[in-house]
PAZAPA-4460 file (N, C-alpha, C; in steps of 0.05 Angstrom, whole numbers, plus 32768, in hexadecimal, padded with zeros to 4 digits):
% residues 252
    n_x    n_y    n_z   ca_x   ca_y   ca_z    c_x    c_y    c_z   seq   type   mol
   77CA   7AD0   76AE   77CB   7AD7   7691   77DC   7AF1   768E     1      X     A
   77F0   7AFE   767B   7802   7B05   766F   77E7   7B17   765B     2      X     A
   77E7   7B34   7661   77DC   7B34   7647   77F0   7B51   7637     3      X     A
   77EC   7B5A   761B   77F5   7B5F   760E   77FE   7B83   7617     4      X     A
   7807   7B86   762F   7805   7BA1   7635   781F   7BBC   7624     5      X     A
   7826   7BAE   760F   7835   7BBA   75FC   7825   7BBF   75DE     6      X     A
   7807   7BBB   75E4   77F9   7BBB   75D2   77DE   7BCA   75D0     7      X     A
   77D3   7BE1   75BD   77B8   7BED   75CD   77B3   7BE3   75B2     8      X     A
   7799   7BD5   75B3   7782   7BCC   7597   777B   7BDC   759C     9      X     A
   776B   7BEB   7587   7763   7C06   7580   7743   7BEF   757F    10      X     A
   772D   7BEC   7585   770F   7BE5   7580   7704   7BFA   756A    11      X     A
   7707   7BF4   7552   7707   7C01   753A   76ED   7C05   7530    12      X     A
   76D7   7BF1   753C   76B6   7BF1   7535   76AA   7C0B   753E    13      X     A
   76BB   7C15   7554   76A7   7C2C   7564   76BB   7C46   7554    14      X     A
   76C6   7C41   753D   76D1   7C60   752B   76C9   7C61   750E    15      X     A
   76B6   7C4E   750D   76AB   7C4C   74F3   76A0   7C67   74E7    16      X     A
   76A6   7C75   74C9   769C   7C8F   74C4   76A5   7CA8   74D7    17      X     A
   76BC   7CA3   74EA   76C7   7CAF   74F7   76E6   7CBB   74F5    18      X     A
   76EF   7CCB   74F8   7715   7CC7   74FA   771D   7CB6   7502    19      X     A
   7735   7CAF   74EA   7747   7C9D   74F3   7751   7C98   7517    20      X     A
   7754   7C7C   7523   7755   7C85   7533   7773   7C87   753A    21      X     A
   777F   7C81   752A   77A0   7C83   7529   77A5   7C9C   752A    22      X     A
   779B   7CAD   7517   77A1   7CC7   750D   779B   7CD2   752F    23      X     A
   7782   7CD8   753A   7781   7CDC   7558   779F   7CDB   756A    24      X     A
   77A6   7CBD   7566   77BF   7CB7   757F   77D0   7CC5   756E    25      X     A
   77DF   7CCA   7556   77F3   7CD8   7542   77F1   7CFA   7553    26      X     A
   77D5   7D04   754B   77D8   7D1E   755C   77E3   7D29   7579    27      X     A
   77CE   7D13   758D   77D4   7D0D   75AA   77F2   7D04   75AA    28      X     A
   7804   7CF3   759F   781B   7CF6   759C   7826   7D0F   75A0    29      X     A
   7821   7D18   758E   7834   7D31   7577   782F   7D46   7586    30      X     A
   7819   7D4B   759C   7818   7D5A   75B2   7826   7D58   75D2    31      X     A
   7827   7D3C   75D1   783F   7D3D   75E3   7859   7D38   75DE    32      X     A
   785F   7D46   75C7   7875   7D48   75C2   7885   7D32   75B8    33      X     A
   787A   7D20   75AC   7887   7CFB   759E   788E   7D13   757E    34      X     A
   789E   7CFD   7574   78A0   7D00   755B   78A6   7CEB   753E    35      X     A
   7896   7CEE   7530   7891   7CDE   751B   78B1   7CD9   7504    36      X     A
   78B4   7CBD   7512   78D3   7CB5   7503   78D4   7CA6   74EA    37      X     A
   78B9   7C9B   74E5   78C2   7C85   74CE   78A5   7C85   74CC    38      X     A
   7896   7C7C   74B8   7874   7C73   74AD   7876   7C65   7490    39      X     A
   785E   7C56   748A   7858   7C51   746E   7846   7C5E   7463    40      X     A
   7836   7C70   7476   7821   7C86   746D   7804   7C6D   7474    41      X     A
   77F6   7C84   747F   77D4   7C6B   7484   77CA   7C6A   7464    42      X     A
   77D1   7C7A   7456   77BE   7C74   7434   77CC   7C5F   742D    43      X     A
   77E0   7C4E   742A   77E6   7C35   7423   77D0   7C24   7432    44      X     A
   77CA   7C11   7419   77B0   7BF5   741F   77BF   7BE0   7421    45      X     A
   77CB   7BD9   740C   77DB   7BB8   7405   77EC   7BB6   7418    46      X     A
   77F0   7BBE   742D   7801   7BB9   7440   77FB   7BBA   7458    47      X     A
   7808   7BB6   746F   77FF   7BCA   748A   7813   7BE1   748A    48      X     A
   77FF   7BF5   749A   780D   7C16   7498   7809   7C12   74C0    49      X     A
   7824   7C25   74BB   7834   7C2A   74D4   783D   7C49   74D5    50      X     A
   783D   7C52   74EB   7847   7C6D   74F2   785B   7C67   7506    51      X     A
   7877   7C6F   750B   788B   7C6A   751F   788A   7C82   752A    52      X     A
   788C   7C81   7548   7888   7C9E   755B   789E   7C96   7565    53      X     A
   78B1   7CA4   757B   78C2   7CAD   7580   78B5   7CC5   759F    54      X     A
   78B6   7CB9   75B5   78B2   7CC5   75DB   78C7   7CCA   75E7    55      X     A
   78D5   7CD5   75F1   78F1   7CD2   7605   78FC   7CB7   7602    56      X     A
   7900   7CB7   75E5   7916   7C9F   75DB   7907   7C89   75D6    57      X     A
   78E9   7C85   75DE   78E1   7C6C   75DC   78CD   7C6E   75BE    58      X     A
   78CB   7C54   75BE   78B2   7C4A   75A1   7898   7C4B   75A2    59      X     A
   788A   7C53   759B   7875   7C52   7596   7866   7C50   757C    60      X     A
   785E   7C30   756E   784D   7C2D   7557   7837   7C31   754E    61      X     A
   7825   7C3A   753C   7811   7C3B   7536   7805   7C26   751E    62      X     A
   77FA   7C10   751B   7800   7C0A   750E   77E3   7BFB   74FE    63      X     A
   77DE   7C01   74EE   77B6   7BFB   74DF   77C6   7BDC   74C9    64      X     A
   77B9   7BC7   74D9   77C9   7BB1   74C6   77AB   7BAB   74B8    65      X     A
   77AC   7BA9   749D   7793   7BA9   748E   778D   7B89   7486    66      X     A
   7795   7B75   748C   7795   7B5F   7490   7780   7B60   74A0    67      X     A
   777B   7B68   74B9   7762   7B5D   74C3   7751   7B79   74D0    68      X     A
   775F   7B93   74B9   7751   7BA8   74BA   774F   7BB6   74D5    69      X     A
   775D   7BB6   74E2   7761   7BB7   74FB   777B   7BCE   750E    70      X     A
   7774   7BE3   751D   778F   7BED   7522   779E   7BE9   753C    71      X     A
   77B0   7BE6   7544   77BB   7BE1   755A   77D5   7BFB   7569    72      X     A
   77D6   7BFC   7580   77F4   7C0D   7580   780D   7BF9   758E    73      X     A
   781F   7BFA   7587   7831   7BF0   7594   7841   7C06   75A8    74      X     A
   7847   7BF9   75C0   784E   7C10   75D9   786D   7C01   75DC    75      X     A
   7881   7C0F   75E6   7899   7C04   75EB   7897   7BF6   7609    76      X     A
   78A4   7BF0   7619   789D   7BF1   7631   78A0   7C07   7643    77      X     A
   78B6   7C16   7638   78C8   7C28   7647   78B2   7C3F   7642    78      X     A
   789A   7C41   7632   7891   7C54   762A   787F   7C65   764C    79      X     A
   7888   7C7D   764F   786D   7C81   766B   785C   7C77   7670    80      X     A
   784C   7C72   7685   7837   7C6C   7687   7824   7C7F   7683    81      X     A
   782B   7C9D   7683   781C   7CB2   7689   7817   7CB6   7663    82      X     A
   7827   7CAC   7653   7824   7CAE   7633   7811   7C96   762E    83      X     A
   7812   7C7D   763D   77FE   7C6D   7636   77DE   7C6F   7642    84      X     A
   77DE   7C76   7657   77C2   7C80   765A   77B7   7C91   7651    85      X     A
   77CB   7CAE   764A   77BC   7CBE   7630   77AF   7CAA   761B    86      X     A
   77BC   7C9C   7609   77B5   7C94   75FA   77A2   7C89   75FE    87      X     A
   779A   7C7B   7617   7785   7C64   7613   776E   7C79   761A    88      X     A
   776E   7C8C   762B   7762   7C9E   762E   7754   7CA6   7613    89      X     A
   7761   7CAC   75FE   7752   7CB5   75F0   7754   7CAB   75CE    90      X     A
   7753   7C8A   75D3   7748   7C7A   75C4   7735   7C67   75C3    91      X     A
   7720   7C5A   75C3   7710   7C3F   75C7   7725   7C29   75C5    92      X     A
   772D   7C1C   75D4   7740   7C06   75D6   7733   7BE9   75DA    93      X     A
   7742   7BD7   75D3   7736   7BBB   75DD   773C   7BBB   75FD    94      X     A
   7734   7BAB   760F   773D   7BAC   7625   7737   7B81   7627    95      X     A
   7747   7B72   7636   7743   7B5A   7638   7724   7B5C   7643    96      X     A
   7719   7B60   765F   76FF   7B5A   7669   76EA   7B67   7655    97      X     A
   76F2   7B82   7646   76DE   7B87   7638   76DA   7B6D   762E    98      X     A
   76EC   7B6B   7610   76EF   7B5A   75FF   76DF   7B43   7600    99      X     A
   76E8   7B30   761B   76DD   7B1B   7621   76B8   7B1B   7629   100      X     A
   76B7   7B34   7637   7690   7B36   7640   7684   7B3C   7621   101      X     A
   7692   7B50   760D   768C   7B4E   75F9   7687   7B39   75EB   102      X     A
   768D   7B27   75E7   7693   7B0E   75DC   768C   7AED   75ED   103      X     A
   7678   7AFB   7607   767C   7AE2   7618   766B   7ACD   7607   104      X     A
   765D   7AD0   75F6   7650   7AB8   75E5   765D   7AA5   75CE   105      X     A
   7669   7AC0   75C5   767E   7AAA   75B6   7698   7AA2   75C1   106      X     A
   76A1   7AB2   75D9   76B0   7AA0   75E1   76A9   7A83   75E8   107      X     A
   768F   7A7C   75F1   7686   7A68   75F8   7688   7A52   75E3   108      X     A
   767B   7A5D   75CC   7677   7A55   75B7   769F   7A4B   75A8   109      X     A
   76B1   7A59   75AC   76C5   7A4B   75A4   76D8   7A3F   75B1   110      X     A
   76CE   7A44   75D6   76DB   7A34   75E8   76D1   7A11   75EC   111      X     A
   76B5   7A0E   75DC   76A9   79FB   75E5   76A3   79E7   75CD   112      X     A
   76B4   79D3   75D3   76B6   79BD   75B9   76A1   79AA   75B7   113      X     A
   768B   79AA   75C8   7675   79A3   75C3   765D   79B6   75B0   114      X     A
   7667   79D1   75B3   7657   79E4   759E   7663   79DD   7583   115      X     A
   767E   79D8   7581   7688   79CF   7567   768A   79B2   7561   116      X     A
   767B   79A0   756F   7676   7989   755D   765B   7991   7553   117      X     A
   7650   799F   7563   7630   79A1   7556   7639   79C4   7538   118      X     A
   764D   79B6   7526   7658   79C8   751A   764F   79DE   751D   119      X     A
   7656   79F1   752F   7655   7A11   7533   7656   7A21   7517   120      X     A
   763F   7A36   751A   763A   7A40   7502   7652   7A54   7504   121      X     A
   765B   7A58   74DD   7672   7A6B   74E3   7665   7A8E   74E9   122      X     A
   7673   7A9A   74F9   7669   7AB6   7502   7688   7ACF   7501   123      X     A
   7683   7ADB   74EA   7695   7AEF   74E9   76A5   7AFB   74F7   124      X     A
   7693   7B03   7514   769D   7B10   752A   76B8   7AFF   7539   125      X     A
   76B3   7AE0   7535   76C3   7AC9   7538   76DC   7AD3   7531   126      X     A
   76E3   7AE1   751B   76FF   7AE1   7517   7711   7AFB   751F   127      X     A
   76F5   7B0F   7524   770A   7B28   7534   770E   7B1E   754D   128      X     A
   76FD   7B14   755A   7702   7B05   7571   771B   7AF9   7578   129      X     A
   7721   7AE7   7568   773B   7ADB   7567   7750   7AE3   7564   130      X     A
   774E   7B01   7551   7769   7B0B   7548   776A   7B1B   755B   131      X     A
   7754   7B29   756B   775B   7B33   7580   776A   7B2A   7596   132      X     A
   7760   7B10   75A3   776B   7B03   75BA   777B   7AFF   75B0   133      X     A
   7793   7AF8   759D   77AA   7AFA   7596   77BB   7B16   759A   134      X     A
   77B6   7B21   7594   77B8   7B39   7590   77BC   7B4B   75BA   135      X     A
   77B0   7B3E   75C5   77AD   7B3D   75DA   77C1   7B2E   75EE   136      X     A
   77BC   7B19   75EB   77C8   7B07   75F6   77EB   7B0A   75F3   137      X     A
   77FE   7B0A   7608   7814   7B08   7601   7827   7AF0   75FA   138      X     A
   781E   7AE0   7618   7820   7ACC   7621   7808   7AAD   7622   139      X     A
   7814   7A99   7627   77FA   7A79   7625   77EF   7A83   763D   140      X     A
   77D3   7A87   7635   77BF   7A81   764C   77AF   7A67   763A   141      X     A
   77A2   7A52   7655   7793   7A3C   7644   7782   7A3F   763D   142      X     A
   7769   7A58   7646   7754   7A58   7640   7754   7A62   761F   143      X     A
   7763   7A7C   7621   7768   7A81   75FD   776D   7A6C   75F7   144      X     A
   778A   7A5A   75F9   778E   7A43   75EE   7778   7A2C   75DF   145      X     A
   7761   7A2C   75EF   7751   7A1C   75E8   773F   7A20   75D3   146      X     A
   7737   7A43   75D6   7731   7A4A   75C4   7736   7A45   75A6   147      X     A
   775A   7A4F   75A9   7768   7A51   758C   7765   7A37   7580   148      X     A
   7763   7A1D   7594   7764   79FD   7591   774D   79FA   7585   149      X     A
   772E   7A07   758A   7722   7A01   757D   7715   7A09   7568   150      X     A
   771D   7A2F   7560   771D   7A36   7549   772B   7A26   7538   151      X     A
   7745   7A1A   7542   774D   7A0C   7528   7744   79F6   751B   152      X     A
   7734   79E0   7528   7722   79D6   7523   7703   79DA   751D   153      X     A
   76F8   79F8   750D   76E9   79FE   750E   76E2   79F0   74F5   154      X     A
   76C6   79F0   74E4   76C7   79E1   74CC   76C4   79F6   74B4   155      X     A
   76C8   7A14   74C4   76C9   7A27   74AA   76EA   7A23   74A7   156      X     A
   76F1   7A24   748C   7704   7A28   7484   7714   7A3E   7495   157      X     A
   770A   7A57   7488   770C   7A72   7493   7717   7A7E   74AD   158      X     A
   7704   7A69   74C0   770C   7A6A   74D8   7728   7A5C   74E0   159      X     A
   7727   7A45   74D5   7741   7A3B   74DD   7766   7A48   74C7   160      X     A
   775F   7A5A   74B8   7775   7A6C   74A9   7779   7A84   74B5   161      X     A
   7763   7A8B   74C2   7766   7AA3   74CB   7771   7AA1   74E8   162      X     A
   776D   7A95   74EE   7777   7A88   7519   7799   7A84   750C   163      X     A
   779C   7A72   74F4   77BA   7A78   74F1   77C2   7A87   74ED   164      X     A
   77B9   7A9F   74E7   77C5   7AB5   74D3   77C8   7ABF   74EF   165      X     A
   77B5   7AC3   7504   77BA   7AD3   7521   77C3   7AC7   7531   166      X     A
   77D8   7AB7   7530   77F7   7AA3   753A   7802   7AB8   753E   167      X     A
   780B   7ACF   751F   781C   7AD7   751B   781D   7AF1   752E   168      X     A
   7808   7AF2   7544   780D   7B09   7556   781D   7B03   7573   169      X     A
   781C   7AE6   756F   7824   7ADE   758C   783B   7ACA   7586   170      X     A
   7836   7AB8   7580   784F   7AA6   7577   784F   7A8F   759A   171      X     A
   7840   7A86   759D   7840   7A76   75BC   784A   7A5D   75B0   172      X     A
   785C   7A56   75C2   786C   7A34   75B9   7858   7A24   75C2   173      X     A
   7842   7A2B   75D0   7835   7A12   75DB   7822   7A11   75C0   174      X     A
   7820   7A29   75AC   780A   7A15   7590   781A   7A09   7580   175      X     A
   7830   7A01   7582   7838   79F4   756D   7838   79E0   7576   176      X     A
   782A   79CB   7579   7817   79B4   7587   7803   79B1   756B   177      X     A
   77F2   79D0   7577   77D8   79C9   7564   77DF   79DA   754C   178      X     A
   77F6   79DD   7545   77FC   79E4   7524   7806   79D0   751C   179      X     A
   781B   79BE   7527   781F   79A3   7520   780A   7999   750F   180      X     A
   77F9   7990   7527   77D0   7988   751E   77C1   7992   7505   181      X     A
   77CC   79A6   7503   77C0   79B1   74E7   77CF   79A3   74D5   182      X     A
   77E7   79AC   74D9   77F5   799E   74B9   77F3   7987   74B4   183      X     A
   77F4   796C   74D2   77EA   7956   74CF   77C9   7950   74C3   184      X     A
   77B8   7957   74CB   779C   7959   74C9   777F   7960   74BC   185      X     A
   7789   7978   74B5   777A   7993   74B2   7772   7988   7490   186      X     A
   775D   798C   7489   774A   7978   7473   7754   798C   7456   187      X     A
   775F   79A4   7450   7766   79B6   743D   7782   79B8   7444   188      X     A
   7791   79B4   742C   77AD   79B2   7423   77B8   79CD   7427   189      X     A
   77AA   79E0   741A   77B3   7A01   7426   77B6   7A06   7437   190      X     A
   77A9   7A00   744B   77A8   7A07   746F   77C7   79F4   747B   191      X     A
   77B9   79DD   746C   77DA   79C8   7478   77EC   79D7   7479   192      X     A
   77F4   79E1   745C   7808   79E4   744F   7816   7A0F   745B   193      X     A
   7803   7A13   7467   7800   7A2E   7475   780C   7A28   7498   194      X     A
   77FE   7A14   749A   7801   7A11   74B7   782D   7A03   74B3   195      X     A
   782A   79F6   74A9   7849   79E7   74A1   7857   7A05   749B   196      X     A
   784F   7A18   7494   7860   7A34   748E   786A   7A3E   74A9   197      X     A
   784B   7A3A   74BA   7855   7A4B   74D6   786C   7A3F   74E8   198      X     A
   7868   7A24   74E3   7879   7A11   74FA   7899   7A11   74F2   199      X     A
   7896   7A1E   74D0   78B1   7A28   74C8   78B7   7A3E   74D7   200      X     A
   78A6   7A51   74DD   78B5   7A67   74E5   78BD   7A67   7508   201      X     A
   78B2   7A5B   7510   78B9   7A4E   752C   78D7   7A4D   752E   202      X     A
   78E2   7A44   7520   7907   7A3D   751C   7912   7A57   751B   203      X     A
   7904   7A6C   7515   7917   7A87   751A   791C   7A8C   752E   204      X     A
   7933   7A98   752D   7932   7AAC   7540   791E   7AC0   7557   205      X     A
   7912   7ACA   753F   78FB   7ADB   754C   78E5   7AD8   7537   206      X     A
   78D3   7ACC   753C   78C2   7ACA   7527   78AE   7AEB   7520   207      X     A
   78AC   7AF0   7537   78A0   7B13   7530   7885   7B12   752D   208      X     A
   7882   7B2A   753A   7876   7B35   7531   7868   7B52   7524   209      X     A
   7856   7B51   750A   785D   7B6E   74FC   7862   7B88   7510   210      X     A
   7874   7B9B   74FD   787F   7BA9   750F   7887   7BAB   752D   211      X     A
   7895   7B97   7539   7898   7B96   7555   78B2   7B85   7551   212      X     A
   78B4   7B6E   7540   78C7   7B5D   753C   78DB   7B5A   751D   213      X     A
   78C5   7B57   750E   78C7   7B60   74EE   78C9   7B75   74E3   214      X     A
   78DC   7B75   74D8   78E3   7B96   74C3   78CB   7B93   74AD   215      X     A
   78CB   7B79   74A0   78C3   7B7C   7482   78AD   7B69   748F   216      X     A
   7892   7B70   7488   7877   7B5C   7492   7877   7B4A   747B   217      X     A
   7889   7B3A   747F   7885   7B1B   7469   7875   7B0E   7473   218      X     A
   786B   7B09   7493   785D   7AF0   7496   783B   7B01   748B   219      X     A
   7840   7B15   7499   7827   7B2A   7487   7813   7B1A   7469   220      X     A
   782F   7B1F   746A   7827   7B1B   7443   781F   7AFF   7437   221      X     A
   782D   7AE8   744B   7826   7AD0   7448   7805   7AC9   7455   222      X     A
   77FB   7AD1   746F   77E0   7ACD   746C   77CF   7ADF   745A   223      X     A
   77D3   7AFA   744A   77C0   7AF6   742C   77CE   7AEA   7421   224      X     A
   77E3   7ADE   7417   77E2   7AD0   7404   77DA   7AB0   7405   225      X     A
   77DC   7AA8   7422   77CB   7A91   7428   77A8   7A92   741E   226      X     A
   77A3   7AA6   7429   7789   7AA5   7429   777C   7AB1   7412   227      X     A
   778B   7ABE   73FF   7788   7ABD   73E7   778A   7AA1   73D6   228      X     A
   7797   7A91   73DE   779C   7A78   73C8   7782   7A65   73D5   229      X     A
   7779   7A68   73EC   7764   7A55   73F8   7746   7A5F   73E9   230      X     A
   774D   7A7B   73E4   7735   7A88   73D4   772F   7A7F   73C0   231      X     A
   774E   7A7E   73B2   774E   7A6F   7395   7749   7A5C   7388   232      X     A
   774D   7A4C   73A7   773E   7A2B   73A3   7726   7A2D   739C   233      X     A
   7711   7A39   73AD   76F7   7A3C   73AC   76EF   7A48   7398   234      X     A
   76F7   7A53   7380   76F2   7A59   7367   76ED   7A72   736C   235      X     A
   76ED   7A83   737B   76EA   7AA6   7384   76D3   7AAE   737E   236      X     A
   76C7   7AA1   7383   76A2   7A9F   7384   769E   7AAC   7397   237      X     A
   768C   7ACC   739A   7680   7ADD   73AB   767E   7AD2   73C9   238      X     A
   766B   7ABC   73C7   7669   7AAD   73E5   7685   7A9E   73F1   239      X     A
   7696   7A92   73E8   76B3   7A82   73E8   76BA   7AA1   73F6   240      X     A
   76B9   7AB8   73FD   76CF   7ACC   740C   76C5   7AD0   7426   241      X     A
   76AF   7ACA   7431   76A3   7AD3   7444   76B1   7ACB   7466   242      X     A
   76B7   7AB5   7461   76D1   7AAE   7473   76E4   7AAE   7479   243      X     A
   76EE   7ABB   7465   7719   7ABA   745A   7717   7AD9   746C   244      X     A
   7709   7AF3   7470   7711   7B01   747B   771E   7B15   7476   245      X     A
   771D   7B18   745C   7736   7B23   7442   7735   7B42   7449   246      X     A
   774F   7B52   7440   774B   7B64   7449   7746   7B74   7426   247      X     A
   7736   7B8C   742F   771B   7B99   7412   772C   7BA7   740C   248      X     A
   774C   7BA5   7413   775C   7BB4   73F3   7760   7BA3   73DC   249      X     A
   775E   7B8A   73E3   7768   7B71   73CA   7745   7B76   73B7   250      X     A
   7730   7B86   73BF   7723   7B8D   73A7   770E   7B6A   73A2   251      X     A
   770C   7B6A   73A7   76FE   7B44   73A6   76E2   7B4C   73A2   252      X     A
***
């Protein structure tokens, strides 16, 4: 397995009522001497906010995508290693084995398509989960694979919009198989019609990802606005949001 070593997930549960933990790596930066070339500022909501750093020529992103509320850093490759272990040093980070012992139940629970005929109850944690291992993951491993295969067949809505929306971290040619499947299959016209978006963007060039590939986060903007119109369906009834995942600047 390939995993995402140009990437530090920031584990954002353990900074709750705490400093930012961006603001942290911004300082630790700015002490070894990086410097701040480009940002959208962290007080922007409706968007994702990014800080661009600048090391002995290399990149370094900061970047809080509020889509799934979540912060991540992006590392160049060229960046030291002695600048990336500071950082992890002194952030709470995802790590793959954490992740997975964390999670060894529901991984079970969404690796195993016998827990999902006996329709698996939907569970919130379910979808950081997912956007994490994306997020993670660089490259096709099968066991994620199977996973992602069977969140998408999950029977929450929610679950299966939000597993597409976290495509958009990895872009693996081997799901467009089971995005095909959706647009063929998938019992809600929105999701079809979402999933038929992604397999458009497959034909680029670089399909991207925010800040790493993409200047302007359009595909960003297309999963809330997907998952806004699936809201819409549901008449925007208090209970109808509890799955979509939405991020609490759209005010709902």
């Amino acid at each position: 397995m390939e995993i995402q070593n140009d990437r530090i997930i920031i584990r954002g549960e353990s900074y709750e009522g705490q400093e930012d933990p961006l603001e942290i790596v911004g300082e630790l930066l700015e002490s070894l001497g990086a410097t701040l070339v480009d940002q959208t500022g962290f007080f922007v909501r409706d968007k994702p906010r990014y800080e661009k750093w600048i090391i002995s020529n290399s990149n370094i992103l900061l970047v809080f995508d509020s889509l799934i509320e979540g912060s991540y850093i992006v590392v160049n490759s060229d960046v030291s290693q002695d600048v990336v272990q500071a950082i992890k040093k002194n952030v709470n980070y995802v790590s793959l084995e954490g992740e997975l012992q964390y999670h060894q139940v529901m991984l079970g629970d969404l690796a195993n398509e016998k827990n999902l005929a006996k329709r698996l109850p939907f569970n919130q944690d379910h979808l950081t989960f997912i956007q994490r291992l994306a997020l993670i993951f660089k490259s096709y491993d099968k066991n994620v694979f199977n996973i992602f295969q069977n969140a998408l067949s999950h029977p929450s809505e929610g679950m299966r919009i939000t597993t597409l929306c976290a495509f958009h971290y990895i872009w693996w040619l081997e799901l467009k198989p089971l995005i095909r499947r959706v647009v063929r299959e998938d019992n809600n016209e929105i999701i079809r019609r979402f999933a038929s978006d992604i397999i458009s963007y497959y034909e680029k060039p670089e399909p991207g990802v925010f800040m790493e590939k993409e200047i302007v986060p359009h595909w960003w903007s297309k999963c809330v606005n997907y998952k806004l119109e699936l809201l819409n369906s549901r008449n925007n009834n208090e209970s109808s949001i509890e799955d979509l995942d939405l991020p609490p600047f759209l005010n709902l």
